[in-house]
TORTOR-136966 format. One line per field, with one value per residue: residue number from 1; residue in three letters; chain; x, y, z of N, C-alpha, C in turn. Coordinates in Angstrom, 2 decimals, decimal comma, m for minus. Layout:
residues N
n [NUM | ...]
res [ala | ...]
chain [A | ...]
n_c1 [X | ...]
n_c2 [Y | ...]
n_c3 [Z | ...]
ca_c1 [X | ...]
ca_c2 [Y | ...]
ca_c3 [Z | ...]
c_c1 [X | ...]
c_c2 [Y | ...]
c_c3 [Z | ...]
This chain:
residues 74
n [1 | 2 | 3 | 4 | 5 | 6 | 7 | 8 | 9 | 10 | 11 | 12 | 13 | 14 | 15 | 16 | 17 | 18 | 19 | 20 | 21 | 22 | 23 | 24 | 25 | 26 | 27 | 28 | 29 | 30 | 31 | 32 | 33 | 34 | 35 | 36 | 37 | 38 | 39 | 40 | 41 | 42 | 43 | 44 | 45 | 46 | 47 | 48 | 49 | 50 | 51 | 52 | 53 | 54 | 55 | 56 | 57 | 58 | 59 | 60 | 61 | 62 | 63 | 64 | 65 | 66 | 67 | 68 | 69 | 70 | 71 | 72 | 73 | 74]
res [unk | unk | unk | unk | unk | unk | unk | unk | unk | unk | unk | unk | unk | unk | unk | unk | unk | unk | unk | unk | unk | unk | unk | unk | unk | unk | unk | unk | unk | unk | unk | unk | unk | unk | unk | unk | unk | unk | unk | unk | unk | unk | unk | unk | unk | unk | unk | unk | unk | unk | unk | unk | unk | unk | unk | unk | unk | unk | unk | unk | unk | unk | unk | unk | unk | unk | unk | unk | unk | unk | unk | unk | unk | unk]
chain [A | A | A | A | A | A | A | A | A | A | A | A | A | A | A | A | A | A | A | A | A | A | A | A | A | A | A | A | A | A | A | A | A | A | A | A | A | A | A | A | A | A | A | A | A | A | A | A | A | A | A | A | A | A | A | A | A | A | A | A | A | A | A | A | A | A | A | A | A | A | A | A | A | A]
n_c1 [94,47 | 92,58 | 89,98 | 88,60 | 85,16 | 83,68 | 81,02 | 81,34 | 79,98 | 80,23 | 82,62 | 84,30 | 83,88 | 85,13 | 88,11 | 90,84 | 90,55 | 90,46 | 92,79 | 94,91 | 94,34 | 94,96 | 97,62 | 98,14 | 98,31 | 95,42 | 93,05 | 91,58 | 88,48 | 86,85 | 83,20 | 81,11 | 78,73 | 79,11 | 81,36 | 84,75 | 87,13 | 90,64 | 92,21 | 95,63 | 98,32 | 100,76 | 103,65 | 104,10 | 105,32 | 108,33 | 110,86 | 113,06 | 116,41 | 117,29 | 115,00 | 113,79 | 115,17 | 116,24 | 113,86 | 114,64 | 116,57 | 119,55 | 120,57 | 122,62 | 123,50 | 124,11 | 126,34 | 127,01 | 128,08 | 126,62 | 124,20 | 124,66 | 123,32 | 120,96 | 119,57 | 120,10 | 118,99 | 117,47]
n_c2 [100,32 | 100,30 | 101,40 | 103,31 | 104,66 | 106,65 | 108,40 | 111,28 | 110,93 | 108,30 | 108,26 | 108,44 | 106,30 | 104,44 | 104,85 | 104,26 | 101,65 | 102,81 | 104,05 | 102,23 | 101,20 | 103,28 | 103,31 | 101,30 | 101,78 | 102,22 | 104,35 | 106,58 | 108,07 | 110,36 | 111,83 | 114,94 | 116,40 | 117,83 | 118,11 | 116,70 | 114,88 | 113,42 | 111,00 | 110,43 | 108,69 | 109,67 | 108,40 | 107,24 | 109,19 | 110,14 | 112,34 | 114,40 | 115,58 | 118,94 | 120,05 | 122,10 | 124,80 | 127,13 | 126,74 | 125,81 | 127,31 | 127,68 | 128,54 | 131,28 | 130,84 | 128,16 | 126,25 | 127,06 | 126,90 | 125,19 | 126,46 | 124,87 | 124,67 | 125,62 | 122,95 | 120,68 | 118,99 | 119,81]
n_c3 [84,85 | 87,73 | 88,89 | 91,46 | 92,61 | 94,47 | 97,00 | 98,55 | 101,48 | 102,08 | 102,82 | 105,25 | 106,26 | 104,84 | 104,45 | 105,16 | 103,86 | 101,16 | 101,25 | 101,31 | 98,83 | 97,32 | 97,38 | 96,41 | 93,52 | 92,71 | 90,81 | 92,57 | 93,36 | 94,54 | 94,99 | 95,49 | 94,95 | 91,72 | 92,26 | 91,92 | 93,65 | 93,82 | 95,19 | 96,46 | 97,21 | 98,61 | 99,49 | 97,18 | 95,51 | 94,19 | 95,11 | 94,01 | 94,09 | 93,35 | 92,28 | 92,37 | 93,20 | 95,26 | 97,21 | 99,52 | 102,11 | 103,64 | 107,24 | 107,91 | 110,39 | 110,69 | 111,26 | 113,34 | 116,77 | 119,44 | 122,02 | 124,79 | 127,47 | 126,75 | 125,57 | 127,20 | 129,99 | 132,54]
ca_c1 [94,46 | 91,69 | 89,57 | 86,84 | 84,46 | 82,79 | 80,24 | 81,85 | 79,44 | 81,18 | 84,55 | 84,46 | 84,00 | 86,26 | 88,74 | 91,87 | 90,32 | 90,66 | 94,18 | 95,27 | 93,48 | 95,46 | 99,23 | 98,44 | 98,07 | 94,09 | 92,65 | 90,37 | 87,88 | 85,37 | 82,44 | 80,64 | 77,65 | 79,76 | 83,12 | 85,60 | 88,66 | 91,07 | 92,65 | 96,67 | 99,48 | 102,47 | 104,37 | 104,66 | 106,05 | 110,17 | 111,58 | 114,31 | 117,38 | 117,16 | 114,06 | 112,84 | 115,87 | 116,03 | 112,82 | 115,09 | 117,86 | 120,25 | 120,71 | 123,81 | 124,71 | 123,81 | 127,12 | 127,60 | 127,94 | 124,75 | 124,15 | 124,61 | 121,87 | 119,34 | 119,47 | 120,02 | 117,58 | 118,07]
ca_c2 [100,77 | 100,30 | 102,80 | 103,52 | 106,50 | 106,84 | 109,59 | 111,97 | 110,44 | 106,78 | 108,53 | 107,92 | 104,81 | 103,73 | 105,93 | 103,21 | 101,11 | 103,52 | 104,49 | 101,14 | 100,78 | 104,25 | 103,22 | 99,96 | 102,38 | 102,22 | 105,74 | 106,85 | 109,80 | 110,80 | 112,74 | 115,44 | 116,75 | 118,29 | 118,11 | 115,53 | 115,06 | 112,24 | 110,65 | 109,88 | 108,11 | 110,79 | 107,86 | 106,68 | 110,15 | 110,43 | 113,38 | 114,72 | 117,06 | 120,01 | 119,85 | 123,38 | 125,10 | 128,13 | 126,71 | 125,55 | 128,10 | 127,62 | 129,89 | 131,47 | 130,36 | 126,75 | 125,53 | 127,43 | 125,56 | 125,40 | 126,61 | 123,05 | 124,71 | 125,36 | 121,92 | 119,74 | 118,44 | 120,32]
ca_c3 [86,22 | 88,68 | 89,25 | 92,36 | 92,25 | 95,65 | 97,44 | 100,11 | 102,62 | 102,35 | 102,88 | 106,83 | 107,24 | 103,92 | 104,09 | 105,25 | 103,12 | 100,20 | 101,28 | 100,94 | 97,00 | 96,19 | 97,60 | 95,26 | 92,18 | 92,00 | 91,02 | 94,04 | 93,07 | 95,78 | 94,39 | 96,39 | 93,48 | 90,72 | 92,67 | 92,08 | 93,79 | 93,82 | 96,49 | 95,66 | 98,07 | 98,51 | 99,59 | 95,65 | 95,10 | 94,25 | 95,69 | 92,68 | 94,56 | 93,20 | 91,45 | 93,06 | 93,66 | 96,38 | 97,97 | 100,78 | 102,98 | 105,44 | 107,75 | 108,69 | 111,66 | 110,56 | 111,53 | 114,79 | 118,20 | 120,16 | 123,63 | 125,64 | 128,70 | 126,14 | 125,42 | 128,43 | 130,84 | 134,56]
c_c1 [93,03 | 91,21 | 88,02 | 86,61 | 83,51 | 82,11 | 81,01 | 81,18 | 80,38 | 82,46 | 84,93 | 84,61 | 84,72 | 87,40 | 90,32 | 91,82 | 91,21 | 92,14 | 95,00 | 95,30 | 94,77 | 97,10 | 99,45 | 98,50 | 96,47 | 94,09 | 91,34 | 89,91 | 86,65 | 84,75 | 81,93 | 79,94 | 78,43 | 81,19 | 84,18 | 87,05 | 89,62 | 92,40 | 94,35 | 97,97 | 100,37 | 103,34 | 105,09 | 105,36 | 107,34 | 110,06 | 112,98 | 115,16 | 117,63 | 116,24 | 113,73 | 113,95 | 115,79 | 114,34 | 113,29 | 116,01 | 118,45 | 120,68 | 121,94 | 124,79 | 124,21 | 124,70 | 127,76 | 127,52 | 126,99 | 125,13 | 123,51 | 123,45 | 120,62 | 118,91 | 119,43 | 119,42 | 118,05 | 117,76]
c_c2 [100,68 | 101,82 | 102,88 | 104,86 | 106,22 | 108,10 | 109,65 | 111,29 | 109,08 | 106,85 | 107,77 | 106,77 | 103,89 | 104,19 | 104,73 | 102,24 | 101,55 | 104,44 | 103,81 | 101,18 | 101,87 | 103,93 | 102,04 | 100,57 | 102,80 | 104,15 | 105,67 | 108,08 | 109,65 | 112,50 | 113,60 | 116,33 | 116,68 | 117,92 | 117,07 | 115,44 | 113,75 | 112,18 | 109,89 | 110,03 | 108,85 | 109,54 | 107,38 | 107,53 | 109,99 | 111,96 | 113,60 | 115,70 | 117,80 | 120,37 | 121,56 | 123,87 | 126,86 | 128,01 | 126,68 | 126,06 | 127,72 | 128,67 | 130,23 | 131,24 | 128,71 | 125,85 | 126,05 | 126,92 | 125,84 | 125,48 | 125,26 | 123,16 | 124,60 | 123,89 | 120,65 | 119,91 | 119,49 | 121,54]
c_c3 [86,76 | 89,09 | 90,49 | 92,49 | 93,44 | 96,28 | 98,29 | 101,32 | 103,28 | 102,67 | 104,16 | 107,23 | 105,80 | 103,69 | 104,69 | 104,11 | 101,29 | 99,99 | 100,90 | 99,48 | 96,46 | 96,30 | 96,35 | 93,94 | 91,87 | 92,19 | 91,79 | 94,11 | 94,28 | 95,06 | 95,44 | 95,04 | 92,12 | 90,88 | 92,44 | 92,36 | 94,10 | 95,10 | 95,84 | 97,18 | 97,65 | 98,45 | 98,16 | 94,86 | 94,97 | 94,26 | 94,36 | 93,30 | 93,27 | 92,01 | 91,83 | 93,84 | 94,15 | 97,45 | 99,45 | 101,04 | 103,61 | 105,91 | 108,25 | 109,29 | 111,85 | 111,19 | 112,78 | 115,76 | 118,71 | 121,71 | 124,00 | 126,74 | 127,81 | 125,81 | 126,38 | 128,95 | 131,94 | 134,34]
């Protein structure tokens, strides 16, 4: 795997650049003295149903009819 290690300063003006490098797989660490934090494309993430189950509710009246004024234009 590819790896770039760049200063916080250079972020600004590489930072598309370096968005690009991380969706391709490269690892993308940006230093700031001691700090190091790495830069990683959600998009390459999978989503798993029901990986984290009760994080998400429905509510109640999820399936109740909706007031048609609150919604229309006029």
């Amino acid at each position: 795997m590819n790896t770039v290690t760049i200063d916080v300063r250079e972020l600004p003006g590489r930072l598309s650049e370096l968005m690009l490098l991380a969706a391709e797989g490269a690892e993308v660490l940006v230093q700031d003295g001691g700090v190091t934090a790495k830069l990683v494309a959600l998009a390459e993430r999978k989503w798993i149903l029901g990986m984290h189950p009760g994080s998400m509710v429905m509510r109640e009246d999820f399936n109740d009819p909706m007031d048609e004024e609150k919604w229309m234009d006029g």
